[in-house]
C-alpha positions in Angstrom: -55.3 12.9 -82.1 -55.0 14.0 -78.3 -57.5 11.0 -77.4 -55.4 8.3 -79.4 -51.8 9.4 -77.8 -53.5 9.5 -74.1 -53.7 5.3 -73.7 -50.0 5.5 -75.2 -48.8 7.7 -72.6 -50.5 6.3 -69.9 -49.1 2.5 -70.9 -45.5 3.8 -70.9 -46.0 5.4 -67.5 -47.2 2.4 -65.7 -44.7 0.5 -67.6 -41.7 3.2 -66.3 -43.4 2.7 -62.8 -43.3 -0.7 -63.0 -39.9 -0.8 -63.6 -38.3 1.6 -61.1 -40.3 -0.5 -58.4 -38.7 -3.9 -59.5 -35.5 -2.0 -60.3 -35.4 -1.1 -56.8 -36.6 -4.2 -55.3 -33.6 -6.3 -56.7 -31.0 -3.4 -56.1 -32.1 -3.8 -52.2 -32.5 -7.5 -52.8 -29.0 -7.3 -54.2 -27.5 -5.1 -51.4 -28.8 -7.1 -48.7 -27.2 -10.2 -50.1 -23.8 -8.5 -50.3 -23.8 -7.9 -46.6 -24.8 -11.4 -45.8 -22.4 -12.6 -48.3 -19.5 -10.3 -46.3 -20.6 -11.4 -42.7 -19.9 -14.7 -43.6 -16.3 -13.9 -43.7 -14.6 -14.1 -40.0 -14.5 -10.6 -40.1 -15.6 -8.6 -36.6 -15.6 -5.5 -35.5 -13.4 -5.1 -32.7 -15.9 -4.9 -29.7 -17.8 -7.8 -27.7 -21.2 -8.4 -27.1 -20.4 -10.8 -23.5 -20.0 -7.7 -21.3 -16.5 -7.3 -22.0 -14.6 -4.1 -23.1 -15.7 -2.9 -26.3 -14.2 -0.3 -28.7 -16.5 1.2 -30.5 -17.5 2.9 -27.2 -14.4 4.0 -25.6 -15.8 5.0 -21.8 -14.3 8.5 -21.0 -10.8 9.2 -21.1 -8.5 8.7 -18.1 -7.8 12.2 -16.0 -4.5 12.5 -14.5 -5.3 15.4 -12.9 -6.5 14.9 -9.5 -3.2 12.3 -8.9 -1.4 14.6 -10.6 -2.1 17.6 -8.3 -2.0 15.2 -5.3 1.4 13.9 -6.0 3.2 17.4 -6.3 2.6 18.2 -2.8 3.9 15.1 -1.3 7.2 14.7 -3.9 10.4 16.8 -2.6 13.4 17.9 -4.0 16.6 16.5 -2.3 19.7 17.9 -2.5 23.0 16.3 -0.9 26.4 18.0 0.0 29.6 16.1 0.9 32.3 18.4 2.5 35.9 18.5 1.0 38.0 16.1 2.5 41.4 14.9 2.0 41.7 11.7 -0.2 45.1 9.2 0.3 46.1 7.7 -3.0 48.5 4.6 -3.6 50.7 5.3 -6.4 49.6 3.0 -9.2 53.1 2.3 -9.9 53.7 0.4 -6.7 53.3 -2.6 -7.3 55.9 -2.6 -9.9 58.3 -0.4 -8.1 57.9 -0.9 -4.8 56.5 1.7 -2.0 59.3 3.8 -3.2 56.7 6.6 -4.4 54.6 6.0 -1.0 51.0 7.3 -0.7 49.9 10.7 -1.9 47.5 13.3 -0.3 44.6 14.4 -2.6 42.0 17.4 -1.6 38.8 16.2 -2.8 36.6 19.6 -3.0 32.8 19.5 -1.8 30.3 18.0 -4.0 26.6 18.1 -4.2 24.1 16.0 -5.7 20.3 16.0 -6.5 17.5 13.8 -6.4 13.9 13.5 -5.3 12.0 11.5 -2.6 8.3 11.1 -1.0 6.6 12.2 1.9 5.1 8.7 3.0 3.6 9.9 6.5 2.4 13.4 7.7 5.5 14.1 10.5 8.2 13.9 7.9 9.1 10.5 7.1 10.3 10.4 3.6 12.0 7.8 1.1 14.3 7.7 -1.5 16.7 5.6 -3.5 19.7 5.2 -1.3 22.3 6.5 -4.3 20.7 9.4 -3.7 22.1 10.4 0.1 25.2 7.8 0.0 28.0 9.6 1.2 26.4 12.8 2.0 27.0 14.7 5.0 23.9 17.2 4.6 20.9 16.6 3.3 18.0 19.2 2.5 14.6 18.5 1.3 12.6 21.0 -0.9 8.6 21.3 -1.0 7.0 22.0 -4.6 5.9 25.5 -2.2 9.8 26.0 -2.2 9.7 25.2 1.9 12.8 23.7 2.2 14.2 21.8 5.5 16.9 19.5 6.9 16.6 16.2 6.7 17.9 13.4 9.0 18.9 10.0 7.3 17.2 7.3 9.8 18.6 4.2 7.4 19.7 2.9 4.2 19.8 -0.2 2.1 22.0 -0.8 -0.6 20.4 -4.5 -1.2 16.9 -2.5 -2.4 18.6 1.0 -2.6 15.9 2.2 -0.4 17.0 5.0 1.9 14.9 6.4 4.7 14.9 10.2 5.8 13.3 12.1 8.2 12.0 16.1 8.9 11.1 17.6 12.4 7.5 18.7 10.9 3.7 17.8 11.1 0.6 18.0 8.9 2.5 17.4 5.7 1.0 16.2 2.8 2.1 12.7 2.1 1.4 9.5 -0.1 -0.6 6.8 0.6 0.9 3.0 -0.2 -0.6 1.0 -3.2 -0.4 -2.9 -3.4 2.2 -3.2 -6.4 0.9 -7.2 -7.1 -2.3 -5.0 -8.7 -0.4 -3.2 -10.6 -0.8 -4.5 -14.6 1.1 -4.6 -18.1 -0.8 -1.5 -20.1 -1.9 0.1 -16.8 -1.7 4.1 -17.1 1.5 5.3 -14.3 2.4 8.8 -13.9 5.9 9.6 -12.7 6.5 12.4 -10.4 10.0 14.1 -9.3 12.7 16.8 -10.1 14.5 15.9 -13.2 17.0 18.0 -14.8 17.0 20.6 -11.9 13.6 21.6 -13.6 10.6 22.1 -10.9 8.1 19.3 -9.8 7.1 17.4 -12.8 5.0 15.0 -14.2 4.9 12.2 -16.9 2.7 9.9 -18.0 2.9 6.2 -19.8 2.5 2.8 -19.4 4.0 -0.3 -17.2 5.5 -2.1 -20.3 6.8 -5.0 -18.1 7.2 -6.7 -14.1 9.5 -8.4 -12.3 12.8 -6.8 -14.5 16.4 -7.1 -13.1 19.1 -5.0 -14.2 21.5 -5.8 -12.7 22.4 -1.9 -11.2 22.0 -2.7 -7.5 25.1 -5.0 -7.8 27.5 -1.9 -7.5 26.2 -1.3 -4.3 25.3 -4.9 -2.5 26.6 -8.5 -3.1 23.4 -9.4 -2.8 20.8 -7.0 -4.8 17.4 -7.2 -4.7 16.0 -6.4 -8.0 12.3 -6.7 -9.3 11.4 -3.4 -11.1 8.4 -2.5 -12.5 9.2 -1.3 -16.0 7.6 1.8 -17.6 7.6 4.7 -20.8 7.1 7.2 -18.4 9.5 10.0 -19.3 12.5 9.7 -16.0 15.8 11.7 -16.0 18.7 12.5 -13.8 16.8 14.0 -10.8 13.5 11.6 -11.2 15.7 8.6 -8.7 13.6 8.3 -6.0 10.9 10.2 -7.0 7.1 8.8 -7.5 5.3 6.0 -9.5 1.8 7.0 -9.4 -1.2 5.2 -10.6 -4.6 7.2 -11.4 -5.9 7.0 -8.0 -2.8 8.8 -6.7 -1.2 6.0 -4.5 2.4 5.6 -4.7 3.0 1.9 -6.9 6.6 2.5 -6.4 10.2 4.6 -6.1 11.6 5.8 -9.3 15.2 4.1 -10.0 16.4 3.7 -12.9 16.5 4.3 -16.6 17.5 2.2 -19.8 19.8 4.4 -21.5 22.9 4.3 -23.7 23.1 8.1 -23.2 22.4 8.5 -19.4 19.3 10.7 -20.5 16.0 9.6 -21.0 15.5 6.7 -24.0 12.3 5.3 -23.8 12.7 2.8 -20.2 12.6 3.7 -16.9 12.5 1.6 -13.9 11.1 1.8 -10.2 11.0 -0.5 -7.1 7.7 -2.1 -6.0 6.1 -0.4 -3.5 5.6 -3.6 -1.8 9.5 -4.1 -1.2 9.6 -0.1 -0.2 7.0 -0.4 2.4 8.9 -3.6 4.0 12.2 -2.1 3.7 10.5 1.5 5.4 9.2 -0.6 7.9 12.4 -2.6 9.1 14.6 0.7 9.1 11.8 2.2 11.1 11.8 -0.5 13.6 15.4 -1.8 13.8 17.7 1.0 11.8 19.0 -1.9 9.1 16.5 -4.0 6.7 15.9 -7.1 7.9 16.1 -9.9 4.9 15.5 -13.6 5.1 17.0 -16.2 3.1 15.1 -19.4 1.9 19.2 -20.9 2.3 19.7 -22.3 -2.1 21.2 -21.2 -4.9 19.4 -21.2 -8.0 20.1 -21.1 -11.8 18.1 -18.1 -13.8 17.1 -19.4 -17.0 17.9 -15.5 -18.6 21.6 -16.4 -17.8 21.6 -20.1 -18.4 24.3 -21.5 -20.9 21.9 -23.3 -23.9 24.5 -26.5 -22.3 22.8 -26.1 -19.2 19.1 -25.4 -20.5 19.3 -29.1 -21.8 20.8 -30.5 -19.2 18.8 -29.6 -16.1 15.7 -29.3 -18.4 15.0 -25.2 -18.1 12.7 -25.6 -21.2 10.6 -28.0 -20.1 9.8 -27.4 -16.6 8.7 -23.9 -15.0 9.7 -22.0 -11.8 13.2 -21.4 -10.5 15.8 -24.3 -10.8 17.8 -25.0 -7.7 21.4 -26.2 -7.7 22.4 -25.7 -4.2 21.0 -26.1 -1.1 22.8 -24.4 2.2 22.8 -27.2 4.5 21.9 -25.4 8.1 18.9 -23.1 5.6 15.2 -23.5 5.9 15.2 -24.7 2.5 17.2 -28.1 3.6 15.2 -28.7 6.4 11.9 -28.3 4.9 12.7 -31.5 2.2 13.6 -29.2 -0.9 16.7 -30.4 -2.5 19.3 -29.7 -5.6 17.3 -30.3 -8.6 14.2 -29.3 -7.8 12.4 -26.1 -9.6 10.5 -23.8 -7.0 7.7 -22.7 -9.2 5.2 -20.6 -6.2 5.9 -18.4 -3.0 2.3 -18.1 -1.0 0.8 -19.2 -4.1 1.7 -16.3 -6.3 3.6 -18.1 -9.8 7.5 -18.1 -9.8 8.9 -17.4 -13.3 11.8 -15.7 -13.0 15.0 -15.3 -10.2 13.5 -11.6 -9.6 9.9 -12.7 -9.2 11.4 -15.2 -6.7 13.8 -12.6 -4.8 10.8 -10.4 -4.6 8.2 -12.2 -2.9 10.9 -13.5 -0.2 12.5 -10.0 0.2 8.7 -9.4 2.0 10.0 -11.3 4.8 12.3 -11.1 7.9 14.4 -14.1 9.6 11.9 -16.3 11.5 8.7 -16.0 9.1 7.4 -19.2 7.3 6.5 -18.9 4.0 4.8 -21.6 1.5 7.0 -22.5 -1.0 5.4 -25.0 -4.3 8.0 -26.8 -6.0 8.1 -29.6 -8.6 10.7 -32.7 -9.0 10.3 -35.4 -11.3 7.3 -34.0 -12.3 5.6 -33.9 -9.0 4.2 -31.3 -7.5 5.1 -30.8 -3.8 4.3 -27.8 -1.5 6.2 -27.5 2.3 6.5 -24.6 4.6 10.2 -22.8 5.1 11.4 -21.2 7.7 13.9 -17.8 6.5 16.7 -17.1 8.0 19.2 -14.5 8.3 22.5 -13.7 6.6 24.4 -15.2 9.7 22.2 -18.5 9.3 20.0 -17.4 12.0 16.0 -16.5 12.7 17.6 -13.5 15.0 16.7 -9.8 14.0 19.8 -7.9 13.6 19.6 -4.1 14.8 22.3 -1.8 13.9 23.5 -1.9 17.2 23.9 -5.0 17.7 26.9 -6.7 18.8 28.1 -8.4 15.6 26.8 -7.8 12.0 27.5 -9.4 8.4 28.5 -7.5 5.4 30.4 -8.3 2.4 29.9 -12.4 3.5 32.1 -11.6 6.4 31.1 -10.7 10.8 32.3 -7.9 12.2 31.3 -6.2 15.5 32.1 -2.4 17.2 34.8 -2.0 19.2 34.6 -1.3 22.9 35.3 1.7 24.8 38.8 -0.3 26.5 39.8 -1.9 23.0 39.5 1.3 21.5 41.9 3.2 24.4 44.1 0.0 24.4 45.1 0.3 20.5 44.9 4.1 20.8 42.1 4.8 18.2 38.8 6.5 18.6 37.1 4.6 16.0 36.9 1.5 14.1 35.1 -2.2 13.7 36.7 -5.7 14.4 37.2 -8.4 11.8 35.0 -11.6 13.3 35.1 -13.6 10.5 36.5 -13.3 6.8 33.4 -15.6 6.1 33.2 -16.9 2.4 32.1 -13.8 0.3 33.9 -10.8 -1.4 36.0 -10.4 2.0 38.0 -13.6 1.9 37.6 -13.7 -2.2 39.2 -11.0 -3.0 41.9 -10.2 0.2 43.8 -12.1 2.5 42.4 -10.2 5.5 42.2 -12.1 8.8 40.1 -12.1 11.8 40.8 -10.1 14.3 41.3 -7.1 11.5 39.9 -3.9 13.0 38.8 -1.4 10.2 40.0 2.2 10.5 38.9 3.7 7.0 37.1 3.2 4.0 38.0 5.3 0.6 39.7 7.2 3.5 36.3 8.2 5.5 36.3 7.6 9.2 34.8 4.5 9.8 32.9 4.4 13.1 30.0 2.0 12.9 28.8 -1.0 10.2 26.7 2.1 8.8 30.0 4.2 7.9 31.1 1.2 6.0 27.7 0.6 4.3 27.5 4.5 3.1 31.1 4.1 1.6 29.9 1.0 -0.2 26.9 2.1 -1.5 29.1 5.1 -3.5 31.7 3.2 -4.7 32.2 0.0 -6.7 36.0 0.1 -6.0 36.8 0.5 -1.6 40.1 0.7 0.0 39.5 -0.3 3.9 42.6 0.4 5.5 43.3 -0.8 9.8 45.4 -2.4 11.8 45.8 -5.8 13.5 45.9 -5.5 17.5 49.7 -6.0 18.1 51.6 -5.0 14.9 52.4 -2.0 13.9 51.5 0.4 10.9 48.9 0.5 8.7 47.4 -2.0 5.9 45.4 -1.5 2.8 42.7 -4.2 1.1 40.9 -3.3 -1.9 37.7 -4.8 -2.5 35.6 -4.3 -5.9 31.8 -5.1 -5.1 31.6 -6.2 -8.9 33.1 -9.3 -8.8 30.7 -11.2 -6.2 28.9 -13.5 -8.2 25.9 -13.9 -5.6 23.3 -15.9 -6.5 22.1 -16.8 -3.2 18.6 -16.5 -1.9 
């Protein structure tokens, strides 16, 4: 019995072999044909096979640390104190009532302010936002050792709000410049300063955009200069002036600004260009003021274009910066660009926008010739322009010289014998009202010399320029040589409209 079941067992075990094997052969065969079947589909993973960046095998993280640690040292606290002085107030009811009420006295007590700056050279030279120091009659500078120092303001611009300050000390640890053209949308920033009182501190994100105008500078110069580089990096009250860091810990640009409908922190902050920094550091260095050349047109920005005027001129279908003025005594004239035409390059980097424009030529002082590329009627056309100053000249204009522009109008100091002739000890003369906020918004005439502004002794243009830079609303109060008493002009540096480059 044994014997006759062996061949049956035997059968149905080759048999069940045989089947598992074929089983298995078309369950692989089956397998494989689903994968082919799916790679058909334009489906990838996300990485390339070319060389390029690949996902699947993220290199190593990026470290902070080293620009981190580097950055501390060389980012200072500031702290500003104005002394109390005694503010003159005309009664608002005056002009309804007469002078009847006359001026009252006011005693403004001392204020103090922080902010945050960077050591940019090892004997002391350090830089900040001007908003920072405007106004302030001392101004002390505190290490992240908790050194702390006096520091001297050698200059300020309200145009970049770049201020410029100076300690007597060697050997400190500074930051070295980066080149803010390589600096690129989704490239890792850190942001360095003294926020919130709190000590040094340090934040991390991304540049989320270039070349963004706000519009903030306006409060403090008719004509701004305005190109910030846009980042998530975590900046409060305290970070202005502080540092913009990339990984190799070079300084890509001065903390600013934030986007914020609280005044706190909400997801935008803002620095200058370290590009326009180092160019404005440099002119204060060598002449006391910034020195900024003027391609002499006006120009429409697409961003604030009426959909009328987008049509008309033809915004959406050409590129670059549309021009619909041309100064007739600027570079601009004289090198063949006229009204009409769009300037779409500056030295062959691509013009977009009014602040990619304003940026590139804020690089340059009066006298230097710079390649402009511009288009009209569809032609492309590329000519060589010489800038030129605010008074329509290729001069450089120190502080000390004899006449200076502000506000669209020329003033110049007073001498020693037209100073003892009127009686005063201080002041600046009245040239010409020129055609900006000065002869908009007063009927103050030449010859005007300038006693006060907001009630501070004015001295020297840069008296006038710190009073400016603090307040949107200034009351300059002088005399005219030969009359008697006092007068009182009120400027608001709102209301220039200023597009000019």
């Amino acid at each position: 019995m044994k014997f006759k079941l062996f061949p049956v067992v035997l059968t149905a075990a080759i048999t069940s072999v045989l089947t598992l094997g074929v089983a298995a052969r078309f369950q692989h065969h089956s397998l494989l044909g689903s994968a082919q079947e799916r790679n058909a589909l334009p489906v990838n993973y996300a990485s390339y096979t070319d060389g390029g960046p690949t996902l699947r095998n993220n290199p190593a993280a990026v470290d902070f640390q080293n620009a981190a640690e580097g950055s501390v040292k060389a980012v200072v606290h500031i702290k500003t104190t104005t002394k109390a002085r005694t503010v003159v107030a005309t009664d608002p009811f005056a002009d309804l009532f007469g002078d009847m009420f006359g001026e009252r006295q006011y005693r403004m007590a001392p204020q103090m302010g922080s902010g945050s700056g960077v050591v940019i050279s090892p004997d002391g030279y350090i830089v900040t936002n001007n908003h920072v120091v405007a106004g302030a009659d001392e101004v002390t500078v505190t290490f992240n050792d908790r050194y702390t120092s006096t520091a001297k303001v050698v200059g300020t611009d309200a145009s970049t709000d770049i201020a410029l300050l100076k300690i007597n000390e060697k050997n400190m640890p500074y930051m070295e410049f980066g080149n803010s053209d390589d600096v690129h949308l989704g490239q890792w920033v850190l942001a360095v300063g003294y926020p919130l009182t709190l000590d040094a501190t340090v934040t991390a994100g991304i540049v989320s955009a270039k070349g963004r105008s706000l519009g903030i500078n306006r409060s403090q110069s008719a004509l701004p200069v305005e190109s910030f580089i846009q980042t998530d990096a975590a900046v409060n009250p305290g970070n202005s002036g502080g540092a913009l860091v990339n990984t190799a810990g070079q300084l890509i640009g001065i903390n600013s600004a934030i986007a914020s409908p609280t005044g706190s922190y909400a997801g935008y902050s803002y620095a200058i260009p370290s590009n326009i920094v180092k160019k404005a550091v440099n002119d204060l260095m060598q002449y006391g003021s910034v020195q900024r050349g003027y391609l002499g047109v006006g120009y429409l920005d697409r961003k604030n274009a009426t959909p009328e005027q987008i049509s008309a001129y033809g915004l959406d279908r050409n590129d670059g910066i549309y021009v619909n003025a041309v100064a007739s005594d600027g570079g601009a004239a004289k090198a063949g660009i006229r009204k009409g035409d769009f300037i779409t390059q500056i030295n062959g980097a691509p013009i977009h926008s009014a602040p990619e424009m304003i940026e590139q030529v804020a690089r340059y002082k009066p006298g230097d010739n710079i390649s402009v590329t511009y288009s009209r009627d569809g032609k492309e056309y590329r000519t060589m322009v010489q800038l030129k100053n605010e008074a329509g000249t290729t001069s450089i204009l120190k502080e000390t010289d004899e006449q200076v522009k502000l506000l669209g109008a020329s003033f110049r100091n007073l001498t020693s014998a037209e100073k003892s002739k009127l009686g005063i000890r201080n002041g600046i003369m009245l040239t010409d009202p020129g055609d900006g906020l000065i002869s908009q918004q007063t009927d103050m005439r030449k010859g005007f010399v300038i006693l006060s502004a907001n009630d501070r002794s004015v001295s020297s243009l840069a008296d006038l320029q710190k009073v400016l830079a603090s307040s949107n609303v200034v009351k300059l109060g002088g005399t005219y040589p030969g009359y008697r008493g006092m007068y009182y002009y009120g400027i608001n540096t709102n209301g220039g409209d200023g597009y000019e480059q």
